[in-house]
MOPAC internal coordinates of N, CA, C and O (Angstrom, degrees):
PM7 1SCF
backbone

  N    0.0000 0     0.00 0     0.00 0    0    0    0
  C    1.4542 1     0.00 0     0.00 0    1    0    0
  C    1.5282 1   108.23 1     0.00 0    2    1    0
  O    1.2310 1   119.61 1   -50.85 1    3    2    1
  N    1.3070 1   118.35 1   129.15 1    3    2    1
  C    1.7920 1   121.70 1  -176.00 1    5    3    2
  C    1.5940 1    76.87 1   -72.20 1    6    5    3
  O    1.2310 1   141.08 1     0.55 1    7    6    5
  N    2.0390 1    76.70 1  -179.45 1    7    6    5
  C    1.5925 1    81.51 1   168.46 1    9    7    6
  C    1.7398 1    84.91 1  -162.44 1   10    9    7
  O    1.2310 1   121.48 1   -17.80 1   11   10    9
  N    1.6333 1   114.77 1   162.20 1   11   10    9
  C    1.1362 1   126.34 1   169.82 1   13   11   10
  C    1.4349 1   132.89 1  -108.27 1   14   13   11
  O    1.2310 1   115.01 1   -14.80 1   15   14   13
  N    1.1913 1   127.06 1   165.20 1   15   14   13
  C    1.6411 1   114.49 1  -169.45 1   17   15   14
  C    1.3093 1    89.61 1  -131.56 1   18   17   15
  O    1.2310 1   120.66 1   -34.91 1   19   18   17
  N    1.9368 1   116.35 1   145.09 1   19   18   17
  C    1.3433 1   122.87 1  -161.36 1   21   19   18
  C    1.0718 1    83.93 1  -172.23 1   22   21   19
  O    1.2310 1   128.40 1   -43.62 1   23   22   21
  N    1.1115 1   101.43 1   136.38 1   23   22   21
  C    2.0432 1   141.82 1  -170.77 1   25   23   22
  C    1.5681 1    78.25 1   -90.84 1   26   25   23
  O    1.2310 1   116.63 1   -40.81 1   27   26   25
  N    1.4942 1   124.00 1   139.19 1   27   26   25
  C    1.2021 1   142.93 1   117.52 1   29   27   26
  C    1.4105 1   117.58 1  -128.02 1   30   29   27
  O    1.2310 1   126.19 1    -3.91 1   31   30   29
  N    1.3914 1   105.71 1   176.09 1   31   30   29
  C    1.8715 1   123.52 1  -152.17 1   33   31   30
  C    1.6799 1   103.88 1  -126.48 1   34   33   31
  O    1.2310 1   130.78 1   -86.68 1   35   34   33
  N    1.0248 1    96.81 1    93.32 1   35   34   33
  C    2.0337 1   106.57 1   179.52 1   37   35   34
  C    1.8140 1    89.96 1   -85.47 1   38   37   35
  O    1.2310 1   123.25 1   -22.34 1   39   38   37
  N    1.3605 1   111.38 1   157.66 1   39   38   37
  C    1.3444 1   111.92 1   143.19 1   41   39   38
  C    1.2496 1   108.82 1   -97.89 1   42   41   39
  O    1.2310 1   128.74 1   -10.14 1   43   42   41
  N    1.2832 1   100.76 1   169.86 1   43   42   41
  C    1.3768 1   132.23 1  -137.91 1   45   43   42
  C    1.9649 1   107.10 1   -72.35 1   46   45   43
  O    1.2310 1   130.92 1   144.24 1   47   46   45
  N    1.3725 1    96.54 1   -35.76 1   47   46   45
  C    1.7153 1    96.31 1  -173.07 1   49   47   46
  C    2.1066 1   101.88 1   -79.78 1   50   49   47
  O    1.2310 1   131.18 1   150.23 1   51   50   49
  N    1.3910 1    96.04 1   -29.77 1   51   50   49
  C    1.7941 1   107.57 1   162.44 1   53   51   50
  C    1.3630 1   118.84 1   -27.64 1   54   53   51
  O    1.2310 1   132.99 1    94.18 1   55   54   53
  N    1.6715 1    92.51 1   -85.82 1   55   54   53
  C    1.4378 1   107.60 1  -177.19 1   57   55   54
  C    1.3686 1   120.04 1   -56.79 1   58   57   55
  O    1.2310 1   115.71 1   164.21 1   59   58   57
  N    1.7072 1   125.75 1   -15.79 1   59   58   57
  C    1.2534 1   120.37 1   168.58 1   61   59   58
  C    1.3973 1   105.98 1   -83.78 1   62   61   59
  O    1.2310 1   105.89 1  -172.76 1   63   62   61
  N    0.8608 1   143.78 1     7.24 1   63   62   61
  C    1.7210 1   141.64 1   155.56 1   65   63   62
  C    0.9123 1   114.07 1   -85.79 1   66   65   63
  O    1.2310 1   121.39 1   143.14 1   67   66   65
  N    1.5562 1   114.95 1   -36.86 1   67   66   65
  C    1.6469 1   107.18 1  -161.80 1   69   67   66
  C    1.6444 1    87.94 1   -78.73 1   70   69   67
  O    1.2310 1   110.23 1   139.07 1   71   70   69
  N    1.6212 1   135.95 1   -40.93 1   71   70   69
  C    0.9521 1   106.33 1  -168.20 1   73   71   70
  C    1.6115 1   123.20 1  -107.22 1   74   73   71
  O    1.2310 1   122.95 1  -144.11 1   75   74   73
  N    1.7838 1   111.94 1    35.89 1   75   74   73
  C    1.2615 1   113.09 1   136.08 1   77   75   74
  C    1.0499 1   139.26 1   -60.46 1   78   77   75
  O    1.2310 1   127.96 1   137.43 1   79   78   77
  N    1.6073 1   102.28 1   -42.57 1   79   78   77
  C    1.6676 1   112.35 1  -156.43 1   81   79   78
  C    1.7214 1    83.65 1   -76.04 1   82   81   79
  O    1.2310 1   128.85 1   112.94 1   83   82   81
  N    1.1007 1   100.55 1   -67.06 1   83   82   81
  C    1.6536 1   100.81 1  -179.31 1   85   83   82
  C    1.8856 1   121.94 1   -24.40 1   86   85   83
  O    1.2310 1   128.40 1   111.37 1   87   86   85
  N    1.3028 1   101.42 1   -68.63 1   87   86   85
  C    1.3580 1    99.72 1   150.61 1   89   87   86
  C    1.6336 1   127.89 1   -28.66 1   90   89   87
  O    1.2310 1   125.18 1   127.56 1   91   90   89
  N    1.1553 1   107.65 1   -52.44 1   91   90   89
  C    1.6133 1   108.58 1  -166.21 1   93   91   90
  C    1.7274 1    90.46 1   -81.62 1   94   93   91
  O    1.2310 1   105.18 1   163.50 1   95   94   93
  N    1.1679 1   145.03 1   -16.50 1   95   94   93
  C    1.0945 1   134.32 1   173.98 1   97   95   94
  C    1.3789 1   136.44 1   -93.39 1   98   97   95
  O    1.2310 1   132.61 1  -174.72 1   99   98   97
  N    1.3482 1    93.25 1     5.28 1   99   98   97
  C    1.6138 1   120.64 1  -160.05 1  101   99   98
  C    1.4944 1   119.73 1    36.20 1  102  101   99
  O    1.2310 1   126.02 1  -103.72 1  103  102  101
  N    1.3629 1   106.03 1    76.28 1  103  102  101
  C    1.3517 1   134.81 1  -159.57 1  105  103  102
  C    1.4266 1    96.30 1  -129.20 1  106  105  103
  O    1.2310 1   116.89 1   -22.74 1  107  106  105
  N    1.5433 1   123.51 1   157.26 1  107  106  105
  C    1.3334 1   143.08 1   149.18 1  109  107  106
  C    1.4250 1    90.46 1   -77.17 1  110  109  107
  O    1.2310 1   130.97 1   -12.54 1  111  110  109
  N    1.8246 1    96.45 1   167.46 1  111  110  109
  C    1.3766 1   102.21 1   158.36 1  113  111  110
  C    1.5432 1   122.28 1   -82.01 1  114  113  111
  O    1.2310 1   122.05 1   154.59 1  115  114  113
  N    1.5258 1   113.67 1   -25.41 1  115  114  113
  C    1.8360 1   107.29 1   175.89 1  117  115  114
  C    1.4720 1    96.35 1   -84.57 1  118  117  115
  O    1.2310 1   105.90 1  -151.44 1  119  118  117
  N    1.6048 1   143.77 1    28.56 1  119  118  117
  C    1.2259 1   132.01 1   147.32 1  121  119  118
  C    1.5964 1   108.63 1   -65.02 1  122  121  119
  O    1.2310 1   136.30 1   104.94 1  123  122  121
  N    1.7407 1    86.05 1   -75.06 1  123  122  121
  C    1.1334 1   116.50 1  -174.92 1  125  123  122
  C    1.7071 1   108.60 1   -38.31 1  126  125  123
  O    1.2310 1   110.83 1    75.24 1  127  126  125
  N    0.8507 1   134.86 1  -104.76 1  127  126  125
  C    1.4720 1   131.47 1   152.36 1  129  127  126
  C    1.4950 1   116.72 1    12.20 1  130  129  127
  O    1.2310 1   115.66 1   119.14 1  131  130  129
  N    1.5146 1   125.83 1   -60.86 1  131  130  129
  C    1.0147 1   106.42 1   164.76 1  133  131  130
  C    1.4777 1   134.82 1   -57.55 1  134  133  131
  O    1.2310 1   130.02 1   146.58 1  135  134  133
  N    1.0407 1    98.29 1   -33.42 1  135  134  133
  C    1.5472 1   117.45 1   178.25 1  137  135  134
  C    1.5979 1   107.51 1   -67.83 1  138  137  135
  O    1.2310 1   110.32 1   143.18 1  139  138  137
  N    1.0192 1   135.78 1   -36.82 1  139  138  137
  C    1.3369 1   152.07 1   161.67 1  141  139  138
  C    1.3713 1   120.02 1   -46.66 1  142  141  139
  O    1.2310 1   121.73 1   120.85 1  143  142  141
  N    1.4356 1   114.30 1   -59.15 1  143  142  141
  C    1.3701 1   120.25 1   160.04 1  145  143  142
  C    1.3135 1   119.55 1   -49.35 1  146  145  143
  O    1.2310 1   122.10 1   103.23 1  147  146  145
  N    1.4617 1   113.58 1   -76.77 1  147  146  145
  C    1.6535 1   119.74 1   157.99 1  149  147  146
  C    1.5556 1   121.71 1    -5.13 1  150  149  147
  O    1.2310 1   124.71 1   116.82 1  151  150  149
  N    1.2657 1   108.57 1   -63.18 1  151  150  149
  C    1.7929 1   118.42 1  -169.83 1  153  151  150
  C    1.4113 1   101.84 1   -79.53 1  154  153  151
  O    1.2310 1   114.25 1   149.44 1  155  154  153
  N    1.1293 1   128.49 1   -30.56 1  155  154  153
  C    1.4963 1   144.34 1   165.62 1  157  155  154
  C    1.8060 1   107.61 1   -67.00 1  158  157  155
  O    1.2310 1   118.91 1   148.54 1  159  158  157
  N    1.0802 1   119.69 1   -31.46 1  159  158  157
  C    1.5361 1   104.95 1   173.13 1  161  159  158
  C    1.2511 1   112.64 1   -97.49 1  162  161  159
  O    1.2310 1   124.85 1   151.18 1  163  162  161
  N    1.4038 1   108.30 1   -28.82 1  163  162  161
  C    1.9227 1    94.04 1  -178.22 1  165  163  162
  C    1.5712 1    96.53 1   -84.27 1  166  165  163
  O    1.2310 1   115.06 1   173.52 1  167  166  165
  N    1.5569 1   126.97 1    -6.48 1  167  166  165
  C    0.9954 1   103.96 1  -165.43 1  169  167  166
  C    1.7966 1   100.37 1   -82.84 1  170  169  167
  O    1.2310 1   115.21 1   139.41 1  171  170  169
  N    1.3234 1   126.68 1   -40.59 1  171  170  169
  C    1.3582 1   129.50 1   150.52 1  173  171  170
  C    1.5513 1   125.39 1   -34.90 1  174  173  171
  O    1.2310 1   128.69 1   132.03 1  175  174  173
  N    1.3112 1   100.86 1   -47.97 1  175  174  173
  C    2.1327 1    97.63 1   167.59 1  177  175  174
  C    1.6811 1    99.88 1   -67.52 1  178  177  175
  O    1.2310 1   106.30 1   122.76 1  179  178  177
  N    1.0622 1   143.06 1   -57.24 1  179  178  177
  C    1.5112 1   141.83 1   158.13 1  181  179  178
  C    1.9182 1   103.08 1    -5.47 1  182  181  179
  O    1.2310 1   129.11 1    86.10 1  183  182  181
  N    1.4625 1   100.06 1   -93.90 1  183  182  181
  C    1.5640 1   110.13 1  -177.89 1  185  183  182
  C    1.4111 1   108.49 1   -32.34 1  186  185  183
  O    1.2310 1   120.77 1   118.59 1  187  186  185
  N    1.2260 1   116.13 1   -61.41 1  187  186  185
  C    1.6680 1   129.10 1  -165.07 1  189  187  186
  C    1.2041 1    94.24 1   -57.74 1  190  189  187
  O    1.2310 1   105.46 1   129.11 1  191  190  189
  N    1.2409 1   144.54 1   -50.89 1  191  190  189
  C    1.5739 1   151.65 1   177.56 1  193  191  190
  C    1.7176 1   101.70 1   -35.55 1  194  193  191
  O    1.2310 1   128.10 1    98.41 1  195  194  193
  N    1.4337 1   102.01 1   -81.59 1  195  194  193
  C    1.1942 1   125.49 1   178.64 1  197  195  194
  C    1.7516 1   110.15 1   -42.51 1  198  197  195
  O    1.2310 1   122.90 1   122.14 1  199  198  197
  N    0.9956 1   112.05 1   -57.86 1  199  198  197
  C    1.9448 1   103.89 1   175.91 1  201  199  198
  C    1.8495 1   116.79 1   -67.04 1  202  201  199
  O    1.2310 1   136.30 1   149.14 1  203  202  201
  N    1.7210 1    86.05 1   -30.86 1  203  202  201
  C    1.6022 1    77.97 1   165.55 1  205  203  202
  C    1.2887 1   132.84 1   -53.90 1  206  205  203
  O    1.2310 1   122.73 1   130.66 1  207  206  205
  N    1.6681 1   112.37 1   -49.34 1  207  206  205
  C    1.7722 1   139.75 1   179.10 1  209  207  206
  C    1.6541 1    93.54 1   -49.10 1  210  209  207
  O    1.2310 1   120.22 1   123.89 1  211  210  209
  N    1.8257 1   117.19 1   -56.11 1  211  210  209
  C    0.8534 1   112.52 1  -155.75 1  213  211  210
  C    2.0009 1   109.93 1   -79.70 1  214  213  211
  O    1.2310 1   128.34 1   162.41 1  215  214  213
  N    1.0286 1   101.53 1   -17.59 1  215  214  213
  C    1.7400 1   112.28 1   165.55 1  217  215  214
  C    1.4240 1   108.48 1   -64.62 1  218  217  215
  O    1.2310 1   121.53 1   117.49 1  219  218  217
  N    1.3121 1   114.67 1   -62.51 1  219  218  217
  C    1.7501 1   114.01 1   177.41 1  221  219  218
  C    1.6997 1   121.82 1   -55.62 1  222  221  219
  O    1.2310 1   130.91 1   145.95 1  223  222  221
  N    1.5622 1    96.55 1   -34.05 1  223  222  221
  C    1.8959 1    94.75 1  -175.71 1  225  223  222
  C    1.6068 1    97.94 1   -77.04 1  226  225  223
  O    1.2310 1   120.53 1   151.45 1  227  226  225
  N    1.6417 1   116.59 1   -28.55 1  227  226  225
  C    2.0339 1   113.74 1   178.47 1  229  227  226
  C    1.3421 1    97.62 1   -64.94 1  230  229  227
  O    1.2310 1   114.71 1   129.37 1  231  230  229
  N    1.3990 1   127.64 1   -50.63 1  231  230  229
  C    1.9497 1   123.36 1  -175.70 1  233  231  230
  C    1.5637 1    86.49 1   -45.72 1  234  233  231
  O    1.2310 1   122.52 1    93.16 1  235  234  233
  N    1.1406 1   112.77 1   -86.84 1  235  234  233
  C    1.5375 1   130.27 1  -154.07 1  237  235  234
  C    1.6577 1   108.47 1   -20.25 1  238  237  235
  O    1.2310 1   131.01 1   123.03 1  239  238  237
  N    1.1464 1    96.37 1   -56.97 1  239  238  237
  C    1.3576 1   110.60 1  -179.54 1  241  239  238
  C    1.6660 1   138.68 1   -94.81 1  242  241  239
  O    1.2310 1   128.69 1  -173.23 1  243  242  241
  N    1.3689 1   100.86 1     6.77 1  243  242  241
  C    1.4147 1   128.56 1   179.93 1  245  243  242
  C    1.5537 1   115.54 1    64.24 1  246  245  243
  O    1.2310 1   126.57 1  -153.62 1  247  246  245
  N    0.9286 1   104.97 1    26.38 1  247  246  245
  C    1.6700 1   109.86 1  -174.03 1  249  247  246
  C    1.4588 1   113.71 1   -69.46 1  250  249  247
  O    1.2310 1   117.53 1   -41.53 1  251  250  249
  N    1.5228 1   122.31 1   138.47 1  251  250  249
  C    0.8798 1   110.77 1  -179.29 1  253  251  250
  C    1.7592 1   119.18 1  -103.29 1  254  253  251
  O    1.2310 1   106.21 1    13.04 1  255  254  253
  N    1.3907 1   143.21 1  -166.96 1  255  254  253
  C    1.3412 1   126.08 1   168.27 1  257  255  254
  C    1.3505 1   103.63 1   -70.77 1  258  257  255
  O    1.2310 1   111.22 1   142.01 1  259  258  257
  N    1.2226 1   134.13 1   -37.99 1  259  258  257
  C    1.5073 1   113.68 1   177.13 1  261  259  258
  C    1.7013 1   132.08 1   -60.22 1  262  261  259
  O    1.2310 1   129.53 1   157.10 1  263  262  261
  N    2.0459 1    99.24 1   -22.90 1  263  262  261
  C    1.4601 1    95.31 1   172.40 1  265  263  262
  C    1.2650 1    92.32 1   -67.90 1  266  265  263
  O    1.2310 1   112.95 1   112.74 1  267  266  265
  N    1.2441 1   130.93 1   -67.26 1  267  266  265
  C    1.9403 1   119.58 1  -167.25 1  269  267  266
  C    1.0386 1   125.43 1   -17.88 1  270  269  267
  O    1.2310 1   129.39 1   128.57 1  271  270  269
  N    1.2758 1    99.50 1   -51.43 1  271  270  269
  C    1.6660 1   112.71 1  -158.69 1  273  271  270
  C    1.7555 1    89.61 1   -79.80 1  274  273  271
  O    1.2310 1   105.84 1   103.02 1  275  274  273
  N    1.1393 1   143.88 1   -76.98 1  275  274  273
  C    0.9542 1   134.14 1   145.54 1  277  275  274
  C    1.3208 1   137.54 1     8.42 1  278  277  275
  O    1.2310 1   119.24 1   119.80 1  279  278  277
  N    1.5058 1   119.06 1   -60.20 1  279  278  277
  C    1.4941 1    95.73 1   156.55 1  281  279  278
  C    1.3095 1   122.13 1   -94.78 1  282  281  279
  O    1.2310 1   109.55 1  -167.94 1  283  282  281
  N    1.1078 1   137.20 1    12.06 1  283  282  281
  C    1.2524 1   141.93 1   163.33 1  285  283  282
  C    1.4498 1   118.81 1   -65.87 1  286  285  283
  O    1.2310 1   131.08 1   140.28 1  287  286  285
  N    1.3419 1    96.22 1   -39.72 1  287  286  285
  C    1.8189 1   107.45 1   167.26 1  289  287  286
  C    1.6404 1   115.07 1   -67.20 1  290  289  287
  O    1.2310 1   128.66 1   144.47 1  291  290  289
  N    1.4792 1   100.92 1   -35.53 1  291  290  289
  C    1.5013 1   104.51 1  -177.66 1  293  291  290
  C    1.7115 1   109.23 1   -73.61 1  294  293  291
  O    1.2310 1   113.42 1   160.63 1  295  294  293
  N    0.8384 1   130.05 1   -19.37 1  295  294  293
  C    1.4554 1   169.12 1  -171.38 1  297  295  294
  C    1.5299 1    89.21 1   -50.26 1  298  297  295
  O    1.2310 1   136.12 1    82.71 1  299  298  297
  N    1.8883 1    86.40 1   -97.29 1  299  298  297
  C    1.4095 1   108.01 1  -172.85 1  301  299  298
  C    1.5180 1   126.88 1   -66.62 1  302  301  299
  O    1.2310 1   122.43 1  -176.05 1  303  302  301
  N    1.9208 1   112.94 1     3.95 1  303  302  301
  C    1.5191 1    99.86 1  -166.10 1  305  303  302
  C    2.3238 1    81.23 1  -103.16 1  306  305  303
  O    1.2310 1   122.97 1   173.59 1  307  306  305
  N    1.4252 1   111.90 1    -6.41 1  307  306  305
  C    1.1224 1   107.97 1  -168.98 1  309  307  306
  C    1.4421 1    97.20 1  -102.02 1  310  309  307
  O    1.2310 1   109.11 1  -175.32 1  311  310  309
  N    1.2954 1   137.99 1     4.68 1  311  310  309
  C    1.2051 1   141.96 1   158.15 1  313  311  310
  C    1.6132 1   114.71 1   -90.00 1  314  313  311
  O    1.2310 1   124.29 1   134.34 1  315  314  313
  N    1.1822 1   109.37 1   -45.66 1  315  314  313
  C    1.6111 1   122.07 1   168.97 1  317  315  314
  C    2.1157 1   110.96 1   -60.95 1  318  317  315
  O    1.2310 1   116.39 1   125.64 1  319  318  317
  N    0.5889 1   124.47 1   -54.36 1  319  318  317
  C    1.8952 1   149.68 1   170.78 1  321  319  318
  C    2.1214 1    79.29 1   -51.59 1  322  321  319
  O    1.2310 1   113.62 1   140.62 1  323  322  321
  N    0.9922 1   129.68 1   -39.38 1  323  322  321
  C    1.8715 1   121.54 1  -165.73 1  325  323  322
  C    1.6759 1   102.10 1   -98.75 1  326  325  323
  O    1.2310 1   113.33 1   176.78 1  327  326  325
  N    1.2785 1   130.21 1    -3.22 1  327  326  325
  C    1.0862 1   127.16 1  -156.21 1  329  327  326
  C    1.4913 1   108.30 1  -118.42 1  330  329  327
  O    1.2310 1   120.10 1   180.00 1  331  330  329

């Protein structure tokens, strides 16, 4: 796999985190970072997955945004009422 090299601009209290944790993991910082990006994009293909399912089961079922919103409220006041 090539690979490319690219200047980016953290501020300053940033880049001292990014390269603690890194540190504490015995990581470079273009590990770390890569790895960062990575968990950050599948973690976005993840969501997008998930709203998709949840777009196809609202078609499927004709739901509109107010049923959602709606049971989502019913949701959380019957989770809140158990707690």
């Amino acid at each position: 796999m090539s690979t490319s090299t690219v200047n980016i601009a953290f501020q300053t209290e940033l880049l001292r985190e990014i390269d603690e944790v890194a540190s504490k993991e015995s990581r470079s910082r273009s590990e770390f970072l890569r790895e960062a990006a990575r968990a950050y994009i599948q973690r976005k293909r993840r969501w997008a997955g998930i709203f998709s399912m949840g777009r196809a089961i609202a078609e499927t079922r004709r739901l509109a945004p107010e049923d959602v919103s709606r049971e989502i409220r019913a949701y959380r006041k019957r989770k809140a009422t158990r707690g």
